[in-house]
N, C-alpha and C positions, 0 to 999 in steps of 0.2 A: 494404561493405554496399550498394553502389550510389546511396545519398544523404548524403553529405556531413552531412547535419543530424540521422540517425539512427541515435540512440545501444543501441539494443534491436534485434533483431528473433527474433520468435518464427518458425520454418520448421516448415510440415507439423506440425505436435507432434503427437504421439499419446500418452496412458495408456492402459492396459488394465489393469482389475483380475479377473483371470479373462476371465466372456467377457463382461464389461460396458467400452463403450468410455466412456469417461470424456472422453478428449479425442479428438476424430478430425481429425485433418488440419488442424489450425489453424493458422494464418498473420496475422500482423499487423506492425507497426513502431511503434517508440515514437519520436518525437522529441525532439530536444535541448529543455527548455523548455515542454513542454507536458503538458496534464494529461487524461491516457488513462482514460477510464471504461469498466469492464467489467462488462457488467451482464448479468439473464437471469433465468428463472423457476428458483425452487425447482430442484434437480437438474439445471441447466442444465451444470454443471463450472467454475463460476468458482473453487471454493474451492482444485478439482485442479490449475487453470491456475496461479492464487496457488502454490501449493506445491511444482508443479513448476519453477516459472519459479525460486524459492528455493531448491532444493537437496533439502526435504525427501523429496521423492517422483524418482527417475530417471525420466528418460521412455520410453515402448515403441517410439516410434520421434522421429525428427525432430530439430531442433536449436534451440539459444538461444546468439543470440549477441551479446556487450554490449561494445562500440566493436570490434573485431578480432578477439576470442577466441570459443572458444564455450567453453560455461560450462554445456551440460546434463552431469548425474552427478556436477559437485561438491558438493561436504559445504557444508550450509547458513555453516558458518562460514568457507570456502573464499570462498562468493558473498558473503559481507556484507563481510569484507574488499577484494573490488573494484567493494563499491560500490554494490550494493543494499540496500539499508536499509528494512527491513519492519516494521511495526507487528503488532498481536495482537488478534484482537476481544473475547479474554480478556484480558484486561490482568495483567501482571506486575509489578508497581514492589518495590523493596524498602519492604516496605509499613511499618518500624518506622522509617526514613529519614525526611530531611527534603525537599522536592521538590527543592531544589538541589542537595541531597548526592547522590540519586537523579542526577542527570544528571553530576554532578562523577567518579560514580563510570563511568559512559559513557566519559566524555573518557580516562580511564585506562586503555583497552583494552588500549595499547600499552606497558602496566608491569604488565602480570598476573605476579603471583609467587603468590597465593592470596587467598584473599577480604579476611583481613583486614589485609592490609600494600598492598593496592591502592588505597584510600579513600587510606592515609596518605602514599602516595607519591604519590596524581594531585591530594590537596587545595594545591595551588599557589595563588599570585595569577594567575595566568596564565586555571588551568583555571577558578577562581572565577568569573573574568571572564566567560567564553568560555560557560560556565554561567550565568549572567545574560544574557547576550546572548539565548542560546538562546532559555530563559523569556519573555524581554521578546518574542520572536516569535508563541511560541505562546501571549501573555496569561496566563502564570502569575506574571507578577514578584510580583505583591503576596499569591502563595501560599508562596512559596519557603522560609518557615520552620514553613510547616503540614508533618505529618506525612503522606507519600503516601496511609496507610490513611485519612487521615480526608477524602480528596476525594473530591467526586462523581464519576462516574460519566464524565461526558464533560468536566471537567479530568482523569483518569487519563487517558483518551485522547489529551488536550491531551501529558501530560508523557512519555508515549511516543513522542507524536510530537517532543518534543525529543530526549529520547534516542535514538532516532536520527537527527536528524541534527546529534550530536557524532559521530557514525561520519563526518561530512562527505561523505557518499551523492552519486554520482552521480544514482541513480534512489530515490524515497522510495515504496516499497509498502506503504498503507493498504488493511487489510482489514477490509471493512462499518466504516469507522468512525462510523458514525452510529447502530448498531445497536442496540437498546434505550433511545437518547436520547429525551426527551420531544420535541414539536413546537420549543419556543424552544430548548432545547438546540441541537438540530436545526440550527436558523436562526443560531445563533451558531456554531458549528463551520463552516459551510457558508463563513460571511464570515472565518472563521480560513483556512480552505485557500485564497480569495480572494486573501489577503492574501501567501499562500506564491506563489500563483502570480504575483503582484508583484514578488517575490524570482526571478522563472525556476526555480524549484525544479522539475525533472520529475517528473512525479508520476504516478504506475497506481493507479487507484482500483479496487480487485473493493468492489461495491456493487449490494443488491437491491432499495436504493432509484430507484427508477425517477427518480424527482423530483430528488433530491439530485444523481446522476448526471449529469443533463442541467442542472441548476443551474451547475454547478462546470469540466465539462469542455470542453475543445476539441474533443476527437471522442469517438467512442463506440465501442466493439467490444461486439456482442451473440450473447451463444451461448445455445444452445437444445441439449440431448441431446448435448451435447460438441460441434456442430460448431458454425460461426461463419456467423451467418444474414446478419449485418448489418456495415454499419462504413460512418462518415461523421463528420459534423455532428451535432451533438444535434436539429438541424430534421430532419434529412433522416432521421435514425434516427425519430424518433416517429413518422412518418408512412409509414416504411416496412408493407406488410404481412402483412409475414412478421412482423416485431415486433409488429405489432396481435395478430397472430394466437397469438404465442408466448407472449403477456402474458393476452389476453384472452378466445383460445378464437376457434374458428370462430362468423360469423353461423350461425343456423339458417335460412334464408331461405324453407324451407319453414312457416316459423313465422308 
């Protein structure tokens, strides 16, 4: 990959859906360790970037490639198995579960025989454990016998981001997770990823929080109409002004 410390790299990527380019020629690197925010206005192609980088969508042209392999046109459950671990801005949990039963049932990926002989085969001391730990990361321990339906809003976001990483994810891909959260929500979640990033967790944030964004990450990748306007620092990003511009509209200076 030509840098030893990176673990991603997106080449050229292209989508096209018909004759809308979705992504055009994008280019960036994730590092080992660090936490990637991708950000951009309304329709800028973060959600395509997300989705192709995962498996859901093939790409129209270009490559992903994650330690040595490349990895664009596999089947979403191809990529999570080596290792990208992606959240939902829709949250799924098994919602009549218990939150620890919800992640215990995660840990057992690797005893799938059907739905309901997987619970009973990954319920171990082991996975218990290991499912505790989780929780205790993302601040759900003292939720862990509440029923998943009856969390708010952004602990469900909390408990997917445990469940995946019992996938044990090289790279952990959160999508808008702050999206609909109130302000303090907001401000709590923001110090939960803090806290992963304490842990070296590498982490790809797609986020149209501008704020949040630049809050949480080490650098910043900005697209704008599928292509990539920007990429730095979170200083160097806000003050860029192609970003001004992408965010805020041209001055009218005839005004």
């Amino acid at each position: 990959m030509g840098n030893k410390n990176g673990i991603l790299e997106v080449r050229n990527l292209k989508k096209h859906f018909g004759g809308l380019k979705a992504l055009d020629d994008v280019t960036f690197k994730v590092m080992r360790g660090e936490t990637l925010g991708i950000i951009g206005p309304n329709g800028a192609g973060k959600t395509t970037l997300f989705n192709t980088v995962c498996g859901v969508y093939a790409p129209t042209a270009g490559g992903i490639i994650l330690g040595d392999k490349e990895i664009q046109g596999m089947k979403p459950h191809q990529i999570a198995r080596m290792g990208i671990a992606r959240t939902f801005q829709i949250v799924h949990p098994f919602r009549d579960m218990t939150v620890l039963d919800n992640v215990i049932m995660a840990l057992g990926r690797e005893n799938y025989c059907g739905f309901f002989n997987i619970f009973k085969i990954s319920r171990t001391r082991e996975n218990t454990g290991r499912a505790k730990e989780l929780l205790s990361r993302v601040g759900l321990m003292n939720y862990r016998h509440k029923k998943a339906e009856n969390l708010s809003l952004g602990y469900k976001r909390r408990l997917e981001i445990a469940r995946a990483l019992a996938l044990d994810p090289v790279i952990l891909m959160l999508d808008e997770p702050c999206a609909g959260l109130s302000y303090d929500a907001t401000q709590d979640f923001m110090e939960m990823i803090l806290q992963l990033k304490e842990q070296k967790i590498t982490i790809v944030m797609v986020e149209h929080n501008m704020a949040v964004a630049m809050g949480v990450s080490d650098r910043i990748v900005v697209l704008n109409y599928g292509k990539k306007i920007a990429e730095g620092s979170p200083d160097q990003v806000k003050k860029d002004p192609y970003v001004i511009e992408a965010y805020l509209g041209k001055d009218d200076e005839s005004a």
